[in-house]
N, C-alpha and C positions, 0 to 999 in steps of 0.2 A: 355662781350657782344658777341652774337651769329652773325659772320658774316652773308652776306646777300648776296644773286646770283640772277643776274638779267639774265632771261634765254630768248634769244630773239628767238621771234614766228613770221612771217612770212607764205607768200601762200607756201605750200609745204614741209613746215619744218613738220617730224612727229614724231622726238625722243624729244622735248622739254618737256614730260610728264613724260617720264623715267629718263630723266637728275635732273629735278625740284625734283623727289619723290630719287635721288641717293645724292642730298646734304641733304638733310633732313632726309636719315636714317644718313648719317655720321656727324647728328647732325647737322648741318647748316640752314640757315634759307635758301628760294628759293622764286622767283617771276617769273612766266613766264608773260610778256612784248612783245605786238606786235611791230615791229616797227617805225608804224607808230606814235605810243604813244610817241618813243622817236622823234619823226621828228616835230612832236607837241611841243614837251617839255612839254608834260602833265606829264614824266616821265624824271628823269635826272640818267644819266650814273652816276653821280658823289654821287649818293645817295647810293649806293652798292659797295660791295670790291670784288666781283669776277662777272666777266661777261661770262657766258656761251653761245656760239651758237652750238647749237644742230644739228643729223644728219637729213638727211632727201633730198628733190630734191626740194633747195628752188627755186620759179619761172619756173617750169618748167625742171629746168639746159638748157633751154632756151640760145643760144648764145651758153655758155658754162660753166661746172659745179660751181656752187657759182659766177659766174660774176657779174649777176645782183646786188646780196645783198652786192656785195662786193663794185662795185660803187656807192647803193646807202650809206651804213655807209662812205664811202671816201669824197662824196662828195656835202654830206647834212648833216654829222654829223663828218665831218674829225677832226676841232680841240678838238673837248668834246671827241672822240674815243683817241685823242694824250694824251690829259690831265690822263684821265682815264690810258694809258697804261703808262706814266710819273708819275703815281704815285709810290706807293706801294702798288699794287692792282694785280688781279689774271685773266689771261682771259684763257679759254680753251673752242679748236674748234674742235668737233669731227666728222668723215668725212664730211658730207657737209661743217663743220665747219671747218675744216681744210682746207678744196678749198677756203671757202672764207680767212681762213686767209692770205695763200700764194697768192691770189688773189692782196689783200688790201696790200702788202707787209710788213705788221705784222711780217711776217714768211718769210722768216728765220732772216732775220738781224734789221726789226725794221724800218718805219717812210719811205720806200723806195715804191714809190707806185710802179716802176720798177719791175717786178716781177722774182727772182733771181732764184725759183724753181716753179714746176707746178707738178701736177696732172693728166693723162690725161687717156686714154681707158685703159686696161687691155689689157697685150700683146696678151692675146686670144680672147681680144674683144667681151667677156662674161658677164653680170653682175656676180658676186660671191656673193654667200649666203654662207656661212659657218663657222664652228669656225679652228681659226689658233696659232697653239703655236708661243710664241713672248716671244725674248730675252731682258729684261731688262738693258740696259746699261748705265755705269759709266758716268755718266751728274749731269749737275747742276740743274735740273730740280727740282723747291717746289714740285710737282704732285708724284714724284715717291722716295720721301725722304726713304730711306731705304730697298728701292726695286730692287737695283741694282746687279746684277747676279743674281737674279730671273729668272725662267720662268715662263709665266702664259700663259693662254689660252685664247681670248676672241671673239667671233662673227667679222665678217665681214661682209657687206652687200652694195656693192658697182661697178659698171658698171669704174666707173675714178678712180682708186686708184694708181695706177701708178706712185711713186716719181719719179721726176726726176730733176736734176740741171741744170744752163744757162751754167757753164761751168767747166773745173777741179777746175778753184781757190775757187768755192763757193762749192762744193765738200769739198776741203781739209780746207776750214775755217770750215764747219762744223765740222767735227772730231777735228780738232788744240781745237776748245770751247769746245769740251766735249758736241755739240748740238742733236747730237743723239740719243733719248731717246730708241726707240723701235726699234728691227730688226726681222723679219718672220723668224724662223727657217724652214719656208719651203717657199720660197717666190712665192705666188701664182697670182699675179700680174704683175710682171716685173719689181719691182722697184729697181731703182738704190741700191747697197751694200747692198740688203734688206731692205731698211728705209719702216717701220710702221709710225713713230712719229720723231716728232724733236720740240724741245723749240728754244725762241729765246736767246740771249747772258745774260740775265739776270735768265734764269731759272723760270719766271715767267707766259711765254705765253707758251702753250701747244698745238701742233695739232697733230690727230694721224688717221689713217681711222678707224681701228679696234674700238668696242664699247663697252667700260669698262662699260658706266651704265644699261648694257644687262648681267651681272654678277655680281648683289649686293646680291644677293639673292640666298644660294644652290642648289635651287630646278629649275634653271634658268637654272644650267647646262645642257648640252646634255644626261648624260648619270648619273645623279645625284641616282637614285633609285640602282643603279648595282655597287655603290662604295660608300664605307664606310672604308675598313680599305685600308692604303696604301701600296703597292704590296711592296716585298722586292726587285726589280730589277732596275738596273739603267736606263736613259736616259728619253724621252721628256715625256713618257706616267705615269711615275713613277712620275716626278716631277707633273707634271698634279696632279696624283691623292694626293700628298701628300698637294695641298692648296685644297681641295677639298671642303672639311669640314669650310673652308675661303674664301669665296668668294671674286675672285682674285681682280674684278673691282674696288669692295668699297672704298681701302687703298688707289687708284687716289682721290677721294673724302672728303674722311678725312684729308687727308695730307693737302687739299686746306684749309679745316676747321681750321686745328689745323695751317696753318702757321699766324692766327692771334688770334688764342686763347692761344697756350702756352708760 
């Protein structure tokens, strides 16, 4: 049976359409879900195995980026979000979705609404729009099974990208678990040791800013018409073009799929 992604929509969320159509080329089934549906209970978290919150400026970023949505999943729908992440189940939050993770305290360590890392302006206090090569690293992460020393390339588009930690020790737990997932090999944000992305201790919750389901598709790339065979020369731009022809985002999608189909 084909897993199920329940992808929450919200004022302001505007990747929900790209996330929905990126489980569903990698084979998955997808539901995009406002969430007031779930505050209702007209829709139940516990009817789907992976919950998706998409990018986007939900509420505004009002207060401050992912706040809102994060206090209200805390604390109108706190225990069915514990239940659900207390399963064996899948949630990935790509950048606005990543605020709110770290928000909710999802991210980094699980169940702590205390918030142990944050997100916040760009050291050039720019929005950034562009794409960025990003190091794949050795984590327990289900999202990126078999894609570790990889490099892939994927979109940014974000004003708060910015990781940063509350202190050294949550710093150095991260690395001791292996929570690491993503590192900028050019870090265009300011973020702490590079971090793009980080799962939580289980390898099962996912946030990253960069936007894998903005590269499912070749033609997606930047520079997709002017590469086709891959250059003989080493380093970032080499590796680039050698997933060219594989559209680097998909295999975050699939892997979610296939951790309950194989």
């Amino acid at each position: 049976m084909k897993p199920k992604a329940i992808i929450l929509k919200t004022d302001g969320i505007n990747c929900d359409e790209e996330m929905q159509f990126a489980f569903e080329l990698a084979e998955g089934l997808s539901e995009i879900v406002h969430v007031n549906q779930i505050f209702s209970s007209e829709k139940k978290l516990s009817d789907y195995q992976i919950l998706g919150i998409p990018g986007g400026f939900s509420y505004g970023d009002d207060v401050m980026s992912g706040k809102i949505l994060a206090n209200q999943l805390l604390y109108r729908i706190g225990d069915e979000l514990q239940s659900f992440v207390n399963s064996d189940k899948l949630v990935i939050g790509i950048c606005n979705g990543f605020q709110v993770l770290v928000r909710t305290g999802l991210l980094p360590f699980g169940g702590k609404p205390a918030e142990e890392a944050s997100l916040i302006v760009n050291s050039n206090a720019k929005f950034m729009s562009q794409w960025e090569g990003l190091k794949v690293q050795e984590s327990k992460c289900v999202f990126t099974k078999g894609l570790s020393g990889k490099t892939v390339e994927y979109p940014i588009a974000h004003g708060e990208g910015k990781f940063i930690v509350k202190n050294d020790s949550v710093f150095d737990s991260l690395k001791q678990n292996n929570q690491i997932v993503f590192t900028y090999t050019n870090n265009p944000n300011g973020s702490v040791a590079d971090i793009a992305g980080i799962c939580n201790e289980s390898g099962k919750i996912l946030g990253l800013m960069p936007h894998p389901e903005r590269y499912i598709l070749k033609t997606q790339y930047y520079n997709w018409r002017r590469i086709s065979i891959p250059p003989a020369d080493e380093g970032r731009e080499a590796e680039s073009r050698k997933g060219f022809n594989s559209p680097q985002g998909l295999p975050i999608f699939q892997n979610a799929v296939r951790y309950f189909t194989d």
